[in-house]
N, C-alpha and C positions, 0 to 999 in steps of 0.2 A: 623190179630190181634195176637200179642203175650200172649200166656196162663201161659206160664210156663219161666221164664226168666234165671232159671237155667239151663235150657237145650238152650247152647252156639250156639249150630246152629241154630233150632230153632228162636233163636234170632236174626243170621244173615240173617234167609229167611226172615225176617220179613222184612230188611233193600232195600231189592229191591224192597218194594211197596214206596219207598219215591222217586216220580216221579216228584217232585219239589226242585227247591235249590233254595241259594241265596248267592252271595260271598259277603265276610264282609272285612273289610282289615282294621289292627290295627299295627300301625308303621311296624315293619318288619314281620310281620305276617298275614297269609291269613288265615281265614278260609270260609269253605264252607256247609253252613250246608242246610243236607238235607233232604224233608220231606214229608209226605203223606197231609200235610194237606196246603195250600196254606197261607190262612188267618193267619197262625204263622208267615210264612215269609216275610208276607209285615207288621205285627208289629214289627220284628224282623229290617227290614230295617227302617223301621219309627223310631225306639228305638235308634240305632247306627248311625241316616243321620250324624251328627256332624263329626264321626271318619274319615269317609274315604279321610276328604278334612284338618285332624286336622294337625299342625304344630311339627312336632318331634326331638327335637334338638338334634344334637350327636349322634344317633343311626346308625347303620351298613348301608351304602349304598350295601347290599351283597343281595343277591336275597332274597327274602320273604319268610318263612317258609311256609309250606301246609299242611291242618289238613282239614280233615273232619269227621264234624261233623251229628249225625244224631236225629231227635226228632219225633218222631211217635206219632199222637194222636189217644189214646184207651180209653177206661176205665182201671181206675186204676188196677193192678198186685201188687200180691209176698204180698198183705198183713196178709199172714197165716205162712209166715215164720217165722221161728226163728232169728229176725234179733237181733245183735249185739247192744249192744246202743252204740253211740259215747259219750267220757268224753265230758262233759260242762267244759266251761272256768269257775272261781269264781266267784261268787255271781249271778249265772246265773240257772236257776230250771226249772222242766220241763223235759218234754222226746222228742226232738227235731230231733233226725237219728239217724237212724241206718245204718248196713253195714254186709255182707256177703261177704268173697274174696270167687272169683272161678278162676279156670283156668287161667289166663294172664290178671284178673283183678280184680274189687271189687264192687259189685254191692251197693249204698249205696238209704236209702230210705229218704223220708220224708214225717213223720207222720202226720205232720197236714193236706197235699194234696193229700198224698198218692204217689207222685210222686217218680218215681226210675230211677236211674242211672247209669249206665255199664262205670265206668272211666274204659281205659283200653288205652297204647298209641295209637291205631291206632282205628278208627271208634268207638271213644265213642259214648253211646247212650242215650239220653231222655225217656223215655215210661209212658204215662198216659193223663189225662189231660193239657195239654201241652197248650193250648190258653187259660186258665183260669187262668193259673199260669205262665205267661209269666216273671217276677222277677224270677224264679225260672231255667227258661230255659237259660236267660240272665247269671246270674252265671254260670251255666254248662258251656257255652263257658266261660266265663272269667277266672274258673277253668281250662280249659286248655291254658290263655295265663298267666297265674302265673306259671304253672308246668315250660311254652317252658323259664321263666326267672331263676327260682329256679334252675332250672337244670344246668343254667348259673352261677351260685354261688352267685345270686345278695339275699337280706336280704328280708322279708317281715315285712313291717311295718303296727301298726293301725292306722292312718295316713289322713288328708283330706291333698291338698293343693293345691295351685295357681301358677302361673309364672310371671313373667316380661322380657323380655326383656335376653331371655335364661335364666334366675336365679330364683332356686323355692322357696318357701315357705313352709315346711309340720308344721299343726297343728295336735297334738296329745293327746289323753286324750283317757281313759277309753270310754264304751257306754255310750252314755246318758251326755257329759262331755261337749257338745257344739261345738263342731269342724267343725263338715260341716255346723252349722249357723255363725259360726265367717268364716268360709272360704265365703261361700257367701256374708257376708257382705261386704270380700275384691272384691270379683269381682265388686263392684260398683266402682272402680277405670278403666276408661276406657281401659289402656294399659293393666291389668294382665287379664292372659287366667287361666281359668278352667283345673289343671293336675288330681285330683280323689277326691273320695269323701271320700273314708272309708281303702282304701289299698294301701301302695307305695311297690315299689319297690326301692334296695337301693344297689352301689356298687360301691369299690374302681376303679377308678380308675386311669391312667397316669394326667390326667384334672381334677382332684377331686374326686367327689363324684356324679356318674351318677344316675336316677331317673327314672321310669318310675311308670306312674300313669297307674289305672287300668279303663278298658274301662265301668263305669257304673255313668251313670247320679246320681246326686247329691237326693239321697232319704231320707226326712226328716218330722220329726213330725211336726204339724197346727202353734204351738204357733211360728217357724220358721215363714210362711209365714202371719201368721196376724199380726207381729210386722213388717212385711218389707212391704213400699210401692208398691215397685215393684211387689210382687209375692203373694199380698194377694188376687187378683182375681182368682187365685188355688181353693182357696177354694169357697165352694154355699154361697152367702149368710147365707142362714138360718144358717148354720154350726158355719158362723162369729160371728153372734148375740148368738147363746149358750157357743161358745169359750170364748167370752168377760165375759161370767158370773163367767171363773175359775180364780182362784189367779193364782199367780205365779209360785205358786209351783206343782198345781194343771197341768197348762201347761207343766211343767218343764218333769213332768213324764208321762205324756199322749204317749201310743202307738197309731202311725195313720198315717201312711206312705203314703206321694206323690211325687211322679218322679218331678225335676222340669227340663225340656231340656233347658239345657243352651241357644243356636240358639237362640229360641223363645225370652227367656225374658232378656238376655244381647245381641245379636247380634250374627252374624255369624262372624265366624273368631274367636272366642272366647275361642276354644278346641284345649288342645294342652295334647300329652302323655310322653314326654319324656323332660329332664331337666337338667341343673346341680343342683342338691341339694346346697344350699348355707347356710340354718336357717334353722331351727327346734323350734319352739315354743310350751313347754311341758304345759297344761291347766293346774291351779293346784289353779281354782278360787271357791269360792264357794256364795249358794244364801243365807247362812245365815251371810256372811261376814260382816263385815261393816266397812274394811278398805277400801280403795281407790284404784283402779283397778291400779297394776304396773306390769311393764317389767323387768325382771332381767336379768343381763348375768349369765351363770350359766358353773362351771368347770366341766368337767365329771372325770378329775382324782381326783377330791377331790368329787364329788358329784352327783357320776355314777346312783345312784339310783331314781336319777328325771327322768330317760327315761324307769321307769318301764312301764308306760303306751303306749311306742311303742310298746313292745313286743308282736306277735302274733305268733299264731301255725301254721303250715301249712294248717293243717285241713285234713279230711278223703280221700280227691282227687288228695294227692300232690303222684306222684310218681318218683322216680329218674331216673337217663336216665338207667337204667337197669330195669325199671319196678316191680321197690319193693316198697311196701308201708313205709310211714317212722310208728316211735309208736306215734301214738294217741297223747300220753301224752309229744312227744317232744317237746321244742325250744329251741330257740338259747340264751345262757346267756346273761347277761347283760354284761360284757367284750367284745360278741362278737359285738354289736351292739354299745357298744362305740369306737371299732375300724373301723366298718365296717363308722360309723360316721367323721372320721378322716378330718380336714378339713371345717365342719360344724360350724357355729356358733349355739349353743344352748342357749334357753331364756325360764323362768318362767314366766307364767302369772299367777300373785297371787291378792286374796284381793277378792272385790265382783265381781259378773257377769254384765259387764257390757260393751255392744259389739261396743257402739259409742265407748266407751273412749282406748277400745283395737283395732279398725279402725285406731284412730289416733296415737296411740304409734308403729303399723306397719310403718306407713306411715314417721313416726320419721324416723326408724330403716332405711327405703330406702332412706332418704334424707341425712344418716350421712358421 
């Protein structure tokens, strides 16, 4: 058991009782994460079965990257230190992580589980409860297949989106803005695959505009799965009959998060990570509206400022290939993202919220 997290060896004797692994494989990247505790690892495989068989279009046929990774379950550590708080994004409250850099990395925490993290480029580590907070563990790896892209010069967007037929679709908007239920509700079109739910990747280049969606099942609030046939059995019963009692609005903001694995409830064959970027549809609808749900084309030289809501931070685990943190407080402007966009068809959805009538205006857009 690790006592003290700040003492760096220590931390790595700890890493030879993880007498369990399990290889993950995400387009051109491998990882191996490895662990004292067994039961993580076959949730762990159960969480990613989709990825390892997913379709990747355009991506390096070059030999795979290799990262290992390692997740120790303990009781929770380090919560008497003096941790750092990380900036929140706006309109965002709350004391959500913290972070301490040491030595060749940054240990960062999270206060609600307690759990703590050693980013650092070679054998990051997990430490704490670790199968209770399996969402949690999920990111730490998927924090390190954003760093092995970032590093590559590609953009981080907020971002859901789908594919067809090699050509993606990213929906974007603020939290809370509707984008992974408009994206699921396009996956009801049998040909388009699942590319992420909440993060793209995004980058020029010779073929346009290259894509890579990040490895995390599509995780979304109730009033999601009670308005969709398909995915209201997610929810218990009893849960349905008290959901039914909120308004809309009531739903609109409800926190209550569930995994939905694509495999299961659209079919297998359905996940796919990488893309050419083709659209961008900026959400920009709202529930008190009460004009008529429309799609607009929209110029970014005259009207750069509608892709506010791609823009993300790297977050407190991005490191560059020299192993420096970037500041907290970075991103990347809005110029840089409407170049990095170059090639992209961009679209408004404006008016009320309303996800049949934005199904079929997609569906327009593929038929034109």
């Amino acid at each position: 058991m690790i006592k003290n997290i700040l003492n760096v060896s220590h931390v790595d004797e700890g890493l030879t009782h993880c007498h369990h692994n399990v290889r993950l494989k995400f387009a051109d990247m491998v990882v191996t994460v490895h662990s004292n505790e067994p039961m993580l690892l076959a949730a762990l495989a159960d969480y990613y079965r989709s990825y390892g068989r997913a379709h990747n279009a355009g991506h390096s046929e070059s030999a795979p990257v290799a990262l290992d990774v390692y997740a120790i379950e303990q009781e929770d550590v380090g919560n008497e230190l003096a941790w750092q708080e990380v900036p929140r994004e706006a309109g965002k409250q709350g004391r959500k992580e913290g972070y301490l850099d040491v030595e060749g990395g940054r240990w960062i925490k999270k206060f609600k589980t307690s759990m703590s993290f050693l980013q650092r480029p070679n054998h990051p580590v997990a430490v704490g409860p670790c199968v209770s907070n399996l969402a949690q563990v999920v990111n730490f790896i998927n924090n390190q297949f954003l760093n092995h892209y970032l590093r590559q010069g590609f953009t981080l967007g907020h971002a859901s989106a789908f594919c067809v037929n090699g050509k993606a679709t990213a929906i974007a908007a603020g939290s809370g803005g509707g984008k992974s239920t408009l994206m699921l509700r396009c996956l009801e079109h049998p040909q388009r695959r699942f590319l992420t739910n909440d993060r793209i990747l995004f980058k020029q280049t010779d073929h346009g505009a290259h894509a890579v969606g990040v490895a995390k099942l599509p995780r979304v609030n109730p009033g999601t799965l009670l308005h969709s046939n398909r995915l209201r059995h997610i929810l218990p019963e009893s849960r349905q009959s008290a959901l039914r009692l909120m308004t809309q609005g009531e739903l609109w903001t409800l926190e209550e998060k569930y995994d939905v694995q694509v495999e299961d409830e659209y079919g297998t064959d359905r996940v796919q990570l990488s893309s050419q970027l083709t659209r961008l549809i900026m959400l920009d609808w709202s529930l008190d509206s009460t004009e008529s749900t429309q799609l607009e084309r929209v110029d970014l030289a005259q009207n750069a400022q509608v892709i506010e809501g791609l823009r993300k931070r790297p977050g407190p685990f991005y490191q560059d290939r020299q192993g420096a943190f970037a500041d907290l407080e970075a991103i990347d402007s809005v110029a840089h993202y409407c170049d990095a966009l170059a090639n992209v068809d961009v679209y408004r959805l404006t008016g009320k919220i309303d996800f049949d009538r934005a199904y079929e205006l997609i569906n327009a857009l593929e038929l034109a």
